[in-house]
C-alpha positions as CSV (number, residue, x, y, z in Angstrom):
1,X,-198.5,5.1,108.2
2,X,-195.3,4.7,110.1
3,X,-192.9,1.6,108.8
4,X,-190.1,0.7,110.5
5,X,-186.6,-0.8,109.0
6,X,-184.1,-2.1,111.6
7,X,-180.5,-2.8,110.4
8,X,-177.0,-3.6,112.2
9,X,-177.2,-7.2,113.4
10,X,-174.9,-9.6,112.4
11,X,-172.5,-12.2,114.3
12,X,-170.3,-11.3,116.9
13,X,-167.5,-12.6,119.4
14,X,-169.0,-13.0,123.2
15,X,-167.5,-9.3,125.1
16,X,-168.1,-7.6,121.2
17,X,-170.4,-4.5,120.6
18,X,-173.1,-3.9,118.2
19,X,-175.3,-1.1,117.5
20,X,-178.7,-1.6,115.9
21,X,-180.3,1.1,113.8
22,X,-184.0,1.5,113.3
23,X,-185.0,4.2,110.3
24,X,-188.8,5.3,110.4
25,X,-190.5,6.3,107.5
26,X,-194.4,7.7,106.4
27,X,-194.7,9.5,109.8
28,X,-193.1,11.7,112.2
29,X,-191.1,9.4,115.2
30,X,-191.0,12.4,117.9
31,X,-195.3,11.5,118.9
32,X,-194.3,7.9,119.4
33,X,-193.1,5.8,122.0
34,X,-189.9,3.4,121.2
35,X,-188.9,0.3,122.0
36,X,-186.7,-2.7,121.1
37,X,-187.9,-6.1,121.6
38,X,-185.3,-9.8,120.9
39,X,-187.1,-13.0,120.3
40,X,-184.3,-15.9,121.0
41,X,-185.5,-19.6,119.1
42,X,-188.2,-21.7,121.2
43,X,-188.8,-18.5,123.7
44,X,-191.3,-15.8,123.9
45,X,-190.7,-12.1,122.7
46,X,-189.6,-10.2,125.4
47,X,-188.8,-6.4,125.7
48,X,-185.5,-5.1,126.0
49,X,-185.8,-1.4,126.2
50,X,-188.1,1.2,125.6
51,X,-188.2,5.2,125.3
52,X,-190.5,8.0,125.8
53,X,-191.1,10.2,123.0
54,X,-187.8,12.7,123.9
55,X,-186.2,9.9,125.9
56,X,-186.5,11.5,128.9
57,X,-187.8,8.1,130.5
58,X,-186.1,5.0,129.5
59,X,-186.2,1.4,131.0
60,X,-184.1,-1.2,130.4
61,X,-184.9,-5.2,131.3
62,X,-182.7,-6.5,133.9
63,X,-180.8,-8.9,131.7
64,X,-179.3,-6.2,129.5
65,X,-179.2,-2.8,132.4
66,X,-175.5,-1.4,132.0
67,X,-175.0,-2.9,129.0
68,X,-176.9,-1.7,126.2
69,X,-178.5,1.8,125.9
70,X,-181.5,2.8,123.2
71,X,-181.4,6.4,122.2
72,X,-183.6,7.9,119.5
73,X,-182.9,11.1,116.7
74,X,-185.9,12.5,116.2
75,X,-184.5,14.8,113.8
76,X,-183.4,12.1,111.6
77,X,-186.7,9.6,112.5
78,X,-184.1,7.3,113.7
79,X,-183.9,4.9,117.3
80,X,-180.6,2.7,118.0
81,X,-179.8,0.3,120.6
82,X,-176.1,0.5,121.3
83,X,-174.7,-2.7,122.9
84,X,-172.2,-3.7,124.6
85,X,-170.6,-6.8,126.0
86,X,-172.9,-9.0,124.0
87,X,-173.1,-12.4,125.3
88,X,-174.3,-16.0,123.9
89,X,-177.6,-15.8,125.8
90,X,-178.3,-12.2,123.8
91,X,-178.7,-14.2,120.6
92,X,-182.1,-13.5,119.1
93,X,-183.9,-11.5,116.6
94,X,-184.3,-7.8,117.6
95,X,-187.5,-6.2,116.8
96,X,-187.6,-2.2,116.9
97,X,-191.0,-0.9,117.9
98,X,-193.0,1.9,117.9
99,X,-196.5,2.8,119.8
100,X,-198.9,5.7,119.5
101,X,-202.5,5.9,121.4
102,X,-201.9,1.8,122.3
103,X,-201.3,0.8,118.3
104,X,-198.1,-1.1,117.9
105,X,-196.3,-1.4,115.0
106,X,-193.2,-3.4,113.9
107,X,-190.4,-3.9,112.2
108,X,-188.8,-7.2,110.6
109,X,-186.7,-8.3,112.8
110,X,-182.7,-8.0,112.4
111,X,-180.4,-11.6,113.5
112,X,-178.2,-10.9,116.4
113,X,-175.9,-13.8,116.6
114,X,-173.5,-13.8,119.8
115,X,-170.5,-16.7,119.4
116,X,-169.0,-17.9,122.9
């Protein structure tokens, strides 16, 4: 069964960049779907982006659009999230997310912490 591992978060300045990694493992990445998710304290999980299995569809919510781009190596059973110009309000803990035949499944969560 797929397992996903997502890495890269950490504390940044407000304008910084940060580029999440999420490494899959017990399954091949290239038949699923991708996406990352960010859960901020007291609020709801929400999706951030999402890929099609060769990323030739991608959708981004409007909060983060031309500022942070998800990108996937199938090669390597890898997805990433690069962002930039990270601000306070992107504070939250980023989930990476894969989905084959409607079956989500998860990874733990790394802290994204934006300072103002």
């Amino acid at each position: 069964q797929l397992q996903l591992v997502e890495s890269g978060g950490g504390l940044v300045q407000s304008g910084g960049s940060l580029r999440l990694s999420c490494a899959a493992s017990g399954s091949n990445l290239d038949r699923y779907a991708v996406a990352w998710f960010r859960q901020a304290p007291g609020k709801e999980r929400e999706g951030v982006s999402c890929a099609t299995t060769r990323s030739d569809v991608t959708n981004y919510a409007d909060s983060v659009k031309g500022r942070f781009t998800i990108s996937r190596d199938n090669a390597k059973n890898m997805v990433y999230l690069q962002m930039n110009s990270l601000k306070p309000e992107d504070t939250a803990v980023y989930y990476c997310n894969a989905q084959l035949d409607n079956f989500p499944i998860w990874g733990q969560g790394t802290q994204v912490t934006v300072s103002s």
